[in-house]
Biopython code that builds the backbone (N, CA, C, O; Angstrom):
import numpy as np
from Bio.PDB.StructureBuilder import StructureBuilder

atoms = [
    (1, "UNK", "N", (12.185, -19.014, -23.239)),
    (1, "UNK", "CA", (11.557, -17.973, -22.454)),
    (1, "UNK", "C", (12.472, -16.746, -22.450)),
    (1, "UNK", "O", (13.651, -16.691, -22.099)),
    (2, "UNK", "N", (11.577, -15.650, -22.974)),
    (2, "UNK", "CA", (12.579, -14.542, -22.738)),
    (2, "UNK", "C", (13.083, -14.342, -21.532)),
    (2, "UNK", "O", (12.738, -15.049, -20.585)),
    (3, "UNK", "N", (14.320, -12.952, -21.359)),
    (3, "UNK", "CA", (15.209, -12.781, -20.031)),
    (3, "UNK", "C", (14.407, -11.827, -19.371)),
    (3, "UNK", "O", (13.633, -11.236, -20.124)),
    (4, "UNK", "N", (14.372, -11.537, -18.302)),
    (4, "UNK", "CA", (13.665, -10.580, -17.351)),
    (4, "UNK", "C", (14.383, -9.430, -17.990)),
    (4, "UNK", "O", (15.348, -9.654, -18.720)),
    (5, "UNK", "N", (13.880, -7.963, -17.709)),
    (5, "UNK", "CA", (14.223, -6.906, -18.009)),
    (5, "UNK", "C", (14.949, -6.635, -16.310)),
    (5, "UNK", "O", (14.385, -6.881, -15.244)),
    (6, "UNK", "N", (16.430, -6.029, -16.520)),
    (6, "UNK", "CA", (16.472, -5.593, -14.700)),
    (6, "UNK", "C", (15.970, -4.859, -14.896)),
    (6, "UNK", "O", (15.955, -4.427, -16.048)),
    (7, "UNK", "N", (15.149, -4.184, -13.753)),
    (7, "UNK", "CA", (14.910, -3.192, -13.364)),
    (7, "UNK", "C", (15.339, -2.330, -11.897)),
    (7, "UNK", "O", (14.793, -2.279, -10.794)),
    (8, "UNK", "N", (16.772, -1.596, -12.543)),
    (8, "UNK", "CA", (17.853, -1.177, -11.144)),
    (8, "UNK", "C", (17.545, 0.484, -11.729)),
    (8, "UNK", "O", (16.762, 0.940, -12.563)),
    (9, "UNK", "N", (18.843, 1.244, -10.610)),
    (9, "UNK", "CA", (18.749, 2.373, -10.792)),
    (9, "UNK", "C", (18.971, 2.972, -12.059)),
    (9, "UNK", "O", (18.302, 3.984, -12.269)),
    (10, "UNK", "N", (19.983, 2.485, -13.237)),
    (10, "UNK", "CA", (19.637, 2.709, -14.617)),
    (10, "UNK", "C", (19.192, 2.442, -15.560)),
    (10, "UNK", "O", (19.701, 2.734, -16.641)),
    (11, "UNK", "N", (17.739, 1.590, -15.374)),
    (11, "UNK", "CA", (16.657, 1.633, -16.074)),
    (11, "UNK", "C", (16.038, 2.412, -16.007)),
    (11, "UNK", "O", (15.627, 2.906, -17.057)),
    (12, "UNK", "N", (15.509, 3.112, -14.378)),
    (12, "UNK", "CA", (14.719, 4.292, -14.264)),
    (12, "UNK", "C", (15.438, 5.804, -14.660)),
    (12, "UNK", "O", (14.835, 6.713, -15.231)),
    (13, "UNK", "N", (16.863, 5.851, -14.222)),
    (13, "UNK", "CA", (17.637, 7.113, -14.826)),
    (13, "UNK", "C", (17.242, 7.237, -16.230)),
    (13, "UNK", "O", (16.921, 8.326, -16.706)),
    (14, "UNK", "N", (17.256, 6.219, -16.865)),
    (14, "UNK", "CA", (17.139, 6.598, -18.581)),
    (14, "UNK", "C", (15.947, 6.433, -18.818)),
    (14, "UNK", "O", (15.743, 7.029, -19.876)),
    (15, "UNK", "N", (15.066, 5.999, -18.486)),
    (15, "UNK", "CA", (13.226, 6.246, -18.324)),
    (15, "UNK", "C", (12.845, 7.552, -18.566)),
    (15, "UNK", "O", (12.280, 8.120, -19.502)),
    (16, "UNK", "N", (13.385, 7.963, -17.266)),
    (16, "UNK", "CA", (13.058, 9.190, -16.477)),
    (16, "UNK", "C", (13.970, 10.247, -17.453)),
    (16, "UNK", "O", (13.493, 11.366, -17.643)),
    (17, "UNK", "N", (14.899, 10.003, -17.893)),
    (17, "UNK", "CA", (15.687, 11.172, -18.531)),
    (17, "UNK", "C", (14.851, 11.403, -20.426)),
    (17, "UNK", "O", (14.647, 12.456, -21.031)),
    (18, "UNK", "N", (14.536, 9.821, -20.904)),
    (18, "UNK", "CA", (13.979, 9.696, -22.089)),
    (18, "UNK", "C", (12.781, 10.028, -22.123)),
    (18, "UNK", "O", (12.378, 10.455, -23.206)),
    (19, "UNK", "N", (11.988, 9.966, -21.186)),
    (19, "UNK", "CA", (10.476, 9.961, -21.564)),
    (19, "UNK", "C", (9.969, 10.699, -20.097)),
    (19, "UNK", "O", (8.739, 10.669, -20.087)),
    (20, "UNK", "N", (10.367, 11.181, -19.179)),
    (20, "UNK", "CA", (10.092, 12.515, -18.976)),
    (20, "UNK", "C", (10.647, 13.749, -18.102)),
    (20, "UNK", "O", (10.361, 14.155, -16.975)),
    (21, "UNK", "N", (11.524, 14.163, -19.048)),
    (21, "UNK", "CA", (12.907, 15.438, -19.030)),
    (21, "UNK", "C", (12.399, 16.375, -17.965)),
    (21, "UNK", "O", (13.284, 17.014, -17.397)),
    (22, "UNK", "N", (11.030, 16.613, -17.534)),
    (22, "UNK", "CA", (10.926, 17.533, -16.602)),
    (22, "UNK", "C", (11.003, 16.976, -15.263)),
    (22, "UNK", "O", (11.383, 17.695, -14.339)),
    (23, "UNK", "N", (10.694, 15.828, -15.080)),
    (23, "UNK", "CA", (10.773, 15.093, -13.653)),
    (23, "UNK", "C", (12.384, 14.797, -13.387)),
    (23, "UNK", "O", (12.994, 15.118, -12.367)),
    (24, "UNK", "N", (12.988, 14.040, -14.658)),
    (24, "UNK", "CA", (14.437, 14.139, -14.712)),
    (24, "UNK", "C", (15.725, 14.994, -14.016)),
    (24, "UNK", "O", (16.700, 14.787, -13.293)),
    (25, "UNK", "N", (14.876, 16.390, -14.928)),
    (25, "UNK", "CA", (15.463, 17.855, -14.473)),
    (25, "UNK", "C", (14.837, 18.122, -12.829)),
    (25, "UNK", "O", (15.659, 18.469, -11.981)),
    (26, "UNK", "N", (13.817, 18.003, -12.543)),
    (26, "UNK", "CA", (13.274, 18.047, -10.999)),
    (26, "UNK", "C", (14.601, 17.095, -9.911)),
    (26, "UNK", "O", (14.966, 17.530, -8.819)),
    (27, "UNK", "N", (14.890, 16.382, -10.248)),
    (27, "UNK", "CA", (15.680, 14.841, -10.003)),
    (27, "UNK", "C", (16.739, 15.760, -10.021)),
    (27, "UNK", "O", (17.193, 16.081, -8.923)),
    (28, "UNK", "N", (17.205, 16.226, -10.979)),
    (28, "UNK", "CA", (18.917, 16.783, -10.907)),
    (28, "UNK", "C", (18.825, 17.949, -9.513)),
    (28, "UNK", "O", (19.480, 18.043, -8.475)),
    (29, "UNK", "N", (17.591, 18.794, -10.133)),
    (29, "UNK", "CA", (17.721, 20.010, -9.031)),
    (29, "UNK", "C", (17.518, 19.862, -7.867)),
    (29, "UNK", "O", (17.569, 20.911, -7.225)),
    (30, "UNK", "N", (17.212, 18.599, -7.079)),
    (30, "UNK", "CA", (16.981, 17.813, -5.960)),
    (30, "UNK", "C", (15.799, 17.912, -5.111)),
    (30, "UNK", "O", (15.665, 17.762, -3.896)),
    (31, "UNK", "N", (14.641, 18.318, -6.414)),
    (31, "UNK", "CA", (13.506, 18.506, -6.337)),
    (31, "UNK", "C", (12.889, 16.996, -5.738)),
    (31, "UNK", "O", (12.194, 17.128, -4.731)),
    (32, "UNK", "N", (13.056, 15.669, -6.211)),
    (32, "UNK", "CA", (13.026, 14.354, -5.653)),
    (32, "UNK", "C", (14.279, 13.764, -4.926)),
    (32, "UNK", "O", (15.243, 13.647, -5.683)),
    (33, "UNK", "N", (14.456, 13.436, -3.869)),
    (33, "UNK", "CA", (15.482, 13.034, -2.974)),
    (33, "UNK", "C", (16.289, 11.446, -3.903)),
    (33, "UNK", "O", (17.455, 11.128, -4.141)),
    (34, "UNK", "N", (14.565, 10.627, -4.272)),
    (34, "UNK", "CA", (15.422, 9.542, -4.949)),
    (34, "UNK", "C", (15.002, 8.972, -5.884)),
    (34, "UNK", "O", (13.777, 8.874, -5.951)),
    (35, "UNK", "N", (15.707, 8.461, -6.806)),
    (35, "UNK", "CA", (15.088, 7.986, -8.399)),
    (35, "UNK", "C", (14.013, 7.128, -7.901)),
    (35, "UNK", "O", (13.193, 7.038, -8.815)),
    (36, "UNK", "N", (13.627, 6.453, -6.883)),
    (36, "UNK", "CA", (12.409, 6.001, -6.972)),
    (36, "UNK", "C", (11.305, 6.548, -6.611)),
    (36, "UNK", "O", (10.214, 6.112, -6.979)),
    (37, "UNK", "N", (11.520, 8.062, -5.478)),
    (37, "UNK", "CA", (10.673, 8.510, -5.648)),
    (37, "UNK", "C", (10.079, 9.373, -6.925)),
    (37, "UNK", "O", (8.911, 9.704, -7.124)),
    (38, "UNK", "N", (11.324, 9.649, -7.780)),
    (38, "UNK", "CA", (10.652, 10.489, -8.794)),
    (38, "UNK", "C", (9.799, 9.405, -9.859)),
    (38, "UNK", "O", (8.695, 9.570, -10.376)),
    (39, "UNK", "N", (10.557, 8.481, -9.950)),
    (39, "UNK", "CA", (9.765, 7.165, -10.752)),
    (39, "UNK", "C", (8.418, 7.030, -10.282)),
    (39, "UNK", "O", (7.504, 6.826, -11.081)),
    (40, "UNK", "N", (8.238, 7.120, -9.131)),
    (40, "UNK", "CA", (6.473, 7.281, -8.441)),
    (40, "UNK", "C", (5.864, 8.508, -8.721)),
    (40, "UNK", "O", (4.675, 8.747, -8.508)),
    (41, "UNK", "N", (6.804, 9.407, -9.271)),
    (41, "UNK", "CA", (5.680, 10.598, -9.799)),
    (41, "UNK", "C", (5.244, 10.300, -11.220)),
    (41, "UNK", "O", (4.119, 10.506, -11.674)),
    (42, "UNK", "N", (6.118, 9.868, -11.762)),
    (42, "UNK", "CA", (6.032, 9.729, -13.063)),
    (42, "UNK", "C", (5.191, 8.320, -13.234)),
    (42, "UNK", "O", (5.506, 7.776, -14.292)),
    (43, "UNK", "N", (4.442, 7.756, -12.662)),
    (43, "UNK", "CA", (3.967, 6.707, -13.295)),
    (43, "UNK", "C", (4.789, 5.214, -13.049)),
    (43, "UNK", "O", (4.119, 4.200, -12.854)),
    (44, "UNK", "N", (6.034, 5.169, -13.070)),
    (44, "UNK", "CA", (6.739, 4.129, -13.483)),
    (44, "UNK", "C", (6.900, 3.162, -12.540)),
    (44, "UNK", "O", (6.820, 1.982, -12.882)),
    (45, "UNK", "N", (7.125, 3.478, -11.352)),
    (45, "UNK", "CA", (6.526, 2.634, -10.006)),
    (45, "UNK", "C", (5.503, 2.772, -9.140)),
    (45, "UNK", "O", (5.286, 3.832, -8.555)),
    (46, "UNK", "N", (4.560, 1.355, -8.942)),
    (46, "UNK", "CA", (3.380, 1.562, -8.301)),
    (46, "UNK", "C", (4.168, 1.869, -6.754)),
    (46, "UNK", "O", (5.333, 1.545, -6.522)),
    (47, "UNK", "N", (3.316, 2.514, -5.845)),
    (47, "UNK", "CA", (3.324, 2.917, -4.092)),
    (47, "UNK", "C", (3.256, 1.462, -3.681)),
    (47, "UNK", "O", (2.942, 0.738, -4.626)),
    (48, "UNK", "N", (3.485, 0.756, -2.405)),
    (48, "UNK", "CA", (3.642, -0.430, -2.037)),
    (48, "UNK", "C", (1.679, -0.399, -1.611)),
    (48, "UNK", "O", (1.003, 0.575, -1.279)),
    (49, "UNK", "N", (1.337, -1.554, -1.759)),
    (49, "UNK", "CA", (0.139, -1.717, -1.654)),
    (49, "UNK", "C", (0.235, -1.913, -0.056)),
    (49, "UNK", "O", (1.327, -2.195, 0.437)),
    (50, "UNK", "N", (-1.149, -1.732, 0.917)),
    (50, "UNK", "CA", (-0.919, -1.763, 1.954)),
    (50, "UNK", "C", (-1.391, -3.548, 2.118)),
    (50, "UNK", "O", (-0.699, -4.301, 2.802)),
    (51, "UNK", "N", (-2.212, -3.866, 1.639)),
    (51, "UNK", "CA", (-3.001, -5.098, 1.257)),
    (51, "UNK", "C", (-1.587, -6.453, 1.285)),
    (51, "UNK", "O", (-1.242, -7.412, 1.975)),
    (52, "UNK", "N", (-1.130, -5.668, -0.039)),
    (52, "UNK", "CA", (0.387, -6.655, -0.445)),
    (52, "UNK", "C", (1.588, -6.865, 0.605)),
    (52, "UNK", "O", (2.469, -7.725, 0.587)),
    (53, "UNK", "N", (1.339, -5.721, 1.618)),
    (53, "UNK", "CA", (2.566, -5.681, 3.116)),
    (53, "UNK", "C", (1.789, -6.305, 3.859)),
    (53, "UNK", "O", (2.493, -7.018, 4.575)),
    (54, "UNK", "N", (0.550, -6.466, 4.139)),
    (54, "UNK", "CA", (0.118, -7.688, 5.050)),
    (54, "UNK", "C", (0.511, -8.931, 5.039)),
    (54, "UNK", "O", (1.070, -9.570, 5.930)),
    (55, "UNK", "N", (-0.031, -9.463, 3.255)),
    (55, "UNK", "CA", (0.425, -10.546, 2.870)),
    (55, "UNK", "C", (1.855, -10.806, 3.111)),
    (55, "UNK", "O", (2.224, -11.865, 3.620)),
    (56, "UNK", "N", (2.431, -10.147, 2.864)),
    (56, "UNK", "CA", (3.932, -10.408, 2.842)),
    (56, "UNK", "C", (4.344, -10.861, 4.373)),
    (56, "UNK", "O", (4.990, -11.852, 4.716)),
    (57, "UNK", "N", (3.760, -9.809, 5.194)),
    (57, "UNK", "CA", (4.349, -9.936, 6.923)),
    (57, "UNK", "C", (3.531, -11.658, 7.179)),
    (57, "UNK", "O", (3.980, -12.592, 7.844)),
    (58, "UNK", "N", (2.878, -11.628, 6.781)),
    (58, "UNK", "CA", (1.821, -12.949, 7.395)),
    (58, "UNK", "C", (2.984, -13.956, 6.863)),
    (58, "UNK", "O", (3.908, -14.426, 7.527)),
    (59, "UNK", "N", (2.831, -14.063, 6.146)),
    (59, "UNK", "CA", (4.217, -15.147, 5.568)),
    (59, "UNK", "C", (5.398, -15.525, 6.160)),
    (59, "UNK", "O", (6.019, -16.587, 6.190)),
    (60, "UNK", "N", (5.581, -14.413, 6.633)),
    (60, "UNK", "CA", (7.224, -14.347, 7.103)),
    (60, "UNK", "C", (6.767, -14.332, 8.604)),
    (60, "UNK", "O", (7.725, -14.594, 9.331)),
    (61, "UNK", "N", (5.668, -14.121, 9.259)),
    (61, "UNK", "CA", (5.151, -14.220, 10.723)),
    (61, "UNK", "C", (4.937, -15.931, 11.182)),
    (61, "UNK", "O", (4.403, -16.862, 10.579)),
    (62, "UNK", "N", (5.785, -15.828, 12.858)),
    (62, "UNK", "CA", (5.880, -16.660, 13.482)),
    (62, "UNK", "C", (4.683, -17.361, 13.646)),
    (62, "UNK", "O", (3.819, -16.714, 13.055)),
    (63, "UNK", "N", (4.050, -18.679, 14.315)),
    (63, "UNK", "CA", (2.821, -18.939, 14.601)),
    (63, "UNK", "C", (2.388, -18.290, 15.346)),
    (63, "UNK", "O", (1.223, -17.907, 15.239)),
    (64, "UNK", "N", (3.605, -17.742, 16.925)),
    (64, "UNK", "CA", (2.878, -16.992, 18.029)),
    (64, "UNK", "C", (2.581, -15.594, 17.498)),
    (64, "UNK", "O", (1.636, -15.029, 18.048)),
    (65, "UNK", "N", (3.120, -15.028, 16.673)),
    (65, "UNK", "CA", (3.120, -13.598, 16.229)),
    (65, "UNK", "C", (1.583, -13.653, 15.049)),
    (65, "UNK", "O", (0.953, -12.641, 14.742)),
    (66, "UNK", "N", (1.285, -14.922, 14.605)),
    (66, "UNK", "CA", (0.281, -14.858, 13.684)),
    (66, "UNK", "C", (-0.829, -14.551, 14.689)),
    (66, "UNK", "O", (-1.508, -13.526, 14.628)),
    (67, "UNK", "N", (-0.991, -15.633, 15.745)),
    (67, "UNK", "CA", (-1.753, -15.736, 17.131)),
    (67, "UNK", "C", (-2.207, -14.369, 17.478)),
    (67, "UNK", "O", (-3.315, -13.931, 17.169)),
    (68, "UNK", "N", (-1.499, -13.856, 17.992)),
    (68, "UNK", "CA", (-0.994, -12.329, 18.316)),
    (68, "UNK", "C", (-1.959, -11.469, 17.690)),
    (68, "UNK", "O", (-2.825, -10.849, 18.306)),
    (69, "UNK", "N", (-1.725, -11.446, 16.037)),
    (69, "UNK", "CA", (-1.908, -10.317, 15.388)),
    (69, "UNK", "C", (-3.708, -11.082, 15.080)),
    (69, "UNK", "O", (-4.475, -10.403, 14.396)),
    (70, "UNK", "N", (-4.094, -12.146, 15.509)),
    (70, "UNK", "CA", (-5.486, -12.324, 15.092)),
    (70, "UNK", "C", (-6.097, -11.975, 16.208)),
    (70, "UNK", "O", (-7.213, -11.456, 16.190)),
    (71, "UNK", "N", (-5.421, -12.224, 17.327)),
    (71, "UNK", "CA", (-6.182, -11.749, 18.936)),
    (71, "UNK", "C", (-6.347, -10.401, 18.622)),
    (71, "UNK", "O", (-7.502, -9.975, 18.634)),
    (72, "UNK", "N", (-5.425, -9.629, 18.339)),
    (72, "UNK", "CA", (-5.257, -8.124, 17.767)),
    (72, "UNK", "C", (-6.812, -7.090, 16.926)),
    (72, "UNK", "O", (-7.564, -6.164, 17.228)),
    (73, "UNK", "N", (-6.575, -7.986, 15.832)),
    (73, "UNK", "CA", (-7.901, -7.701, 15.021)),
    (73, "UNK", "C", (-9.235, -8.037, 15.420)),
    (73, "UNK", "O", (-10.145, -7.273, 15.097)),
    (74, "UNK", "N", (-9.585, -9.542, 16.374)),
    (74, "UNK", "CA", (-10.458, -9.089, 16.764)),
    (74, "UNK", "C", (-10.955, -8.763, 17.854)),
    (74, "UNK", "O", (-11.945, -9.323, 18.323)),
    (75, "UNK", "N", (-10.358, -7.840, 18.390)),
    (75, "UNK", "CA", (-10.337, -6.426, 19.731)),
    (75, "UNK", "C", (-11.017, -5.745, 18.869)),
    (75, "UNK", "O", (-12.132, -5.252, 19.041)),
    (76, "UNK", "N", (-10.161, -5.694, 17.649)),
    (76, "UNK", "CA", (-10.459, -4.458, 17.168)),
    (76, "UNK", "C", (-12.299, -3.996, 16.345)),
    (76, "UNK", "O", (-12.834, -2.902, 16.161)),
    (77, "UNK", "N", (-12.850, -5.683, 15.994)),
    (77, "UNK", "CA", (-14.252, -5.308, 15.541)),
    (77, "UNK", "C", (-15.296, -4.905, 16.056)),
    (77, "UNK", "O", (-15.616, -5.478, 17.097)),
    (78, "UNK", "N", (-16.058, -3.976, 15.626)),
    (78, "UNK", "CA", (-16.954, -3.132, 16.428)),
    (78, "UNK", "C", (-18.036, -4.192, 16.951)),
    (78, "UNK", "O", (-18.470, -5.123, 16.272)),
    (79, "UNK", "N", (-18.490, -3.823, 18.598)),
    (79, "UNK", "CA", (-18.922, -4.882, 18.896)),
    (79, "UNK", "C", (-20.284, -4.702, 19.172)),
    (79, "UNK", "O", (-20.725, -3.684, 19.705)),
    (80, "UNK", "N", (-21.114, -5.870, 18.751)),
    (80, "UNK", "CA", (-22.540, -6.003, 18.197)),
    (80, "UNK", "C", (-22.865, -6.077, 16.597)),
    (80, "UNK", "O", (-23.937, -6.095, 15.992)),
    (81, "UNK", "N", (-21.266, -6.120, 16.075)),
    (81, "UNK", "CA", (-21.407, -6.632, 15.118)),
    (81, "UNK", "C", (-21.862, -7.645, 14.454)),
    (81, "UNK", "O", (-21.508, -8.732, 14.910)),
    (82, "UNK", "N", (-22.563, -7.671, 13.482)),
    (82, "UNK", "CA", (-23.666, -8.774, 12.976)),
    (82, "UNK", "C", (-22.555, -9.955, 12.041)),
    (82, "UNK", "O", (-21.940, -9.403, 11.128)),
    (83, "UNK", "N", (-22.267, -11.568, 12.226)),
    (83, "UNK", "CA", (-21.572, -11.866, 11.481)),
    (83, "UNK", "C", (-22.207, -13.517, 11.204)),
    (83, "UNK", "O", (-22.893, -14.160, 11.998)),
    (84, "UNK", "N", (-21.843, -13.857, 10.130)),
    (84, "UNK", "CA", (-22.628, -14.752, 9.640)),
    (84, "UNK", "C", (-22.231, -16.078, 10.305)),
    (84, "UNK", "O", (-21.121, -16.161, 10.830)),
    (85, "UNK", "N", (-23.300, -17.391, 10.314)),
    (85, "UNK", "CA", (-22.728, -18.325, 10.846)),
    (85, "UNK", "C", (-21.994, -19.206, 10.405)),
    (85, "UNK", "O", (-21.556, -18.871, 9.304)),
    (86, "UNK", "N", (-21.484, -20.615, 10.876)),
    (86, "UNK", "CA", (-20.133, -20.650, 10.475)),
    (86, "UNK", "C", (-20.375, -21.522, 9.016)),
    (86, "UNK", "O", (-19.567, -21.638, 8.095)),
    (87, "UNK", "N", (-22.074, -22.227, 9.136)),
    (87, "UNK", "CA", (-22.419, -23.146, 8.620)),
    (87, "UNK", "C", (-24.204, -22.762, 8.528)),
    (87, "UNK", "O", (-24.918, -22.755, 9.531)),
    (88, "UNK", "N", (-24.730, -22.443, 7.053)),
    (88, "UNK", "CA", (-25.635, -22.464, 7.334)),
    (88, "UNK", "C", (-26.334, -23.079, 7.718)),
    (88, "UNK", "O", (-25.862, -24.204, 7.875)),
    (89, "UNK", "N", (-28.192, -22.938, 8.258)),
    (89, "UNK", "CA", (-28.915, -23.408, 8.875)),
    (89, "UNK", "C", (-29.356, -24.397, 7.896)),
    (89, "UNK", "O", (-29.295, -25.566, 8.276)),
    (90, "UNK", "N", (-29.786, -24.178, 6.722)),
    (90, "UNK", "CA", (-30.661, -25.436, 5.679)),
    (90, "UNK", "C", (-29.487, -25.454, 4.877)),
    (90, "UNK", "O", (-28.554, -24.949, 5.501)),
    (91, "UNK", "N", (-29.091, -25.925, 3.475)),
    (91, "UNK", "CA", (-28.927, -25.731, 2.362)),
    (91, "UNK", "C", (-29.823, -25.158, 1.037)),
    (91, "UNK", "O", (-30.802, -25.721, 0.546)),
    (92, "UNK", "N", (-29.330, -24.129, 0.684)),
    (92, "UNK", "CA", (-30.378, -23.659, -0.449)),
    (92, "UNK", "C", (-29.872, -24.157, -1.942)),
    (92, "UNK", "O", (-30.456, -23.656, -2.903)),
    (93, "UNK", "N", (-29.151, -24.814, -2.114)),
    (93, "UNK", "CA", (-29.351, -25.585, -3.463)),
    (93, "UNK", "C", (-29.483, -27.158, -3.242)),
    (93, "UNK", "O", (-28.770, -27.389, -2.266)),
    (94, "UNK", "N", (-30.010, -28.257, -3.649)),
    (94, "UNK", "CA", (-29.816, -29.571, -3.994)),
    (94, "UNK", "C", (-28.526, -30.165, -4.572)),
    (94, "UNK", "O", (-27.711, -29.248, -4.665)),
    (95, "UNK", "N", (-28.135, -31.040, -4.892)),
    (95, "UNK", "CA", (-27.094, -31.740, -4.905)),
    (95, "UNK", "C", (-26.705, -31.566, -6.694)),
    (95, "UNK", "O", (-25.549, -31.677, -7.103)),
    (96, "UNK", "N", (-27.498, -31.375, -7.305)),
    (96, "UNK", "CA", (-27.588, -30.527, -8.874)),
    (96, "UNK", "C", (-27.758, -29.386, -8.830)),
    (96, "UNK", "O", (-28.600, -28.986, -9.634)),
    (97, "UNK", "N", (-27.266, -28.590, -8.162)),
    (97, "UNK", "CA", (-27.298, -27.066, -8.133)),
    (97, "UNK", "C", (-28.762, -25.784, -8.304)),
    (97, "UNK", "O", (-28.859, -24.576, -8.520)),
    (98, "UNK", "N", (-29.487, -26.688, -8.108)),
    (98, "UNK", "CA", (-30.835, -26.312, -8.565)),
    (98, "UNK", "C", (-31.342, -25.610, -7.067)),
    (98, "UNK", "O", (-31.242, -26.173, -5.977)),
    (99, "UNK", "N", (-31.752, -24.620, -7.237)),
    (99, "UNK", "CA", (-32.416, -23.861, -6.028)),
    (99, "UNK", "C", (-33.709, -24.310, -5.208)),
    (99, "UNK", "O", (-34.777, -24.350, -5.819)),
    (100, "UNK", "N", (-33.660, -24.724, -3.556)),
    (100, "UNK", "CA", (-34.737, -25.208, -2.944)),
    (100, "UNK", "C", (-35.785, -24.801, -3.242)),
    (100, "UNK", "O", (-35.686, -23.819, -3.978)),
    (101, "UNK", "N", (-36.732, -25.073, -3.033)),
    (101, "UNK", "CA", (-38.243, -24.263, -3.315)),
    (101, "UNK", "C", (-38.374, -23.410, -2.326)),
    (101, "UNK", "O", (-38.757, -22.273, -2.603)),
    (102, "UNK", "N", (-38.057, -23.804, -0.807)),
    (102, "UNK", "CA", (-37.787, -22.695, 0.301)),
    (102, "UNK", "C", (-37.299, -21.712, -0.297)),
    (102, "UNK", "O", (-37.972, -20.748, -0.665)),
    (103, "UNK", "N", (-36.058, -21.838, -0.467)),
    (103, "UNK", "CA", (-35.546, -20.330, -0.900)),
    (103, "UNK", "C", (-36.158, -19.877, -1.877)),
    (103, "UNK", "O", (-36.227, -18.654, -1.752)),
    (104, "UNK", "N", (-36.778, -20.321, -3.046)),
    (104, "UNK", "CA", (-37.313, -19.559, -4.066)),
    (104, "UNK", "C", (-38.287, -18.814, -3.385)),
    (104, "UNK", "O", (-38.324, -17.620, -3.681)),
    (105, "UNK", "N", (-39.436, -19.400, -2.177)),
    (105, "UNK", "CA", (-40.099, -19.125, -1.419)),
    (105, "UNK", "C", (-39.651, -17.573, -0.809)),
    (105, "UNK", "O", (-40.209, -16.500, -1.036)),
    (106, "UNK", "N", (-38.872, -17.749, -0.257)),
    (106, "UNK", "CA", (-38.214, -16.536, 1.049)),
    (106, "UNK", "C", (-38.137, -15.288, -0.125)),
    (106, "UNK", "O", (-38.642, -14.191, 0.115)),
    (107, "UNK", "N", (-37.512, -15.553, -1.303)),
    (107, "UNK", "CA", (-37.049, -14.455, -2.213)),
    (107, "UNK", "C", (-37.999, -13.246, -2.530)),
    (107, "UNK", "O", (-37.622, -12.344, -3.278)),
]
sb = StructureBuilder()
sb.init_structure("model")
sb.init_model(0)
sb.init_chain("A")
sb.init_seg("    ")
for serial, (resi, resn, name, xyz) in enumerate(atoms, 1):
    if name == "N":
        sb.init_residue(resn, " ", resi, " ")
    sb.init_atom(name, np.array(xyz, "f"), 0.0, 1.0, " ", f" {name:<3s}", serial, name[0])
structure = sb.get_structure()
């Protein structure tokens, strides 16, 4: 198995200096504060997903803090909101995957 590539502050310095000299030069003139932010102009690092920092906190969150943050969210759903049940009422396929006649019916 090949070796991981690092990817530290002089992979992106020579990125950024090889393949694109104007963000580089922005970088020297202290047009970007830090090689990773200029690496985010240029393409080369994605922005942190907000999706991917949930996941991450949930992981590393206590049971009471998980507790917490689900009491949290649902305060937060608009209420009279329509939401499905937990278990439907019939089954609409048979045990061979084949569609009830009811439901073909309803369609």
């Amino acid at each position: 198995m090949p070796k991981l590539q690092k990817r530290d502050r002089d992979y992106f310095e020579r990125r950024l200096r090889d393949e694109f000299p104007t963000i580089s030069a922005g970088l020297k003139a202290g047009k970007y504060k830090t090689i990773n932010e200029a690496a985010k102009v240029a393409g080369l690092v994605n922005p942190a997903c907000p999706l991917n920092t949930l996941k991450s906190a949930w992981t590393k969150a206590s049971p009471t803090e998980r507790r917490e943050f689900l009491a949290w969210v649902s305060s937060r759903t608009a209420p009279g909101r329509k939401t499905l049940p937990k278990t439907p009422s019939k089954a609409m396929v048979n045990a061979d995957f084949y569609v009830m006649e009811w439901a073909k019916a309803e369609s």
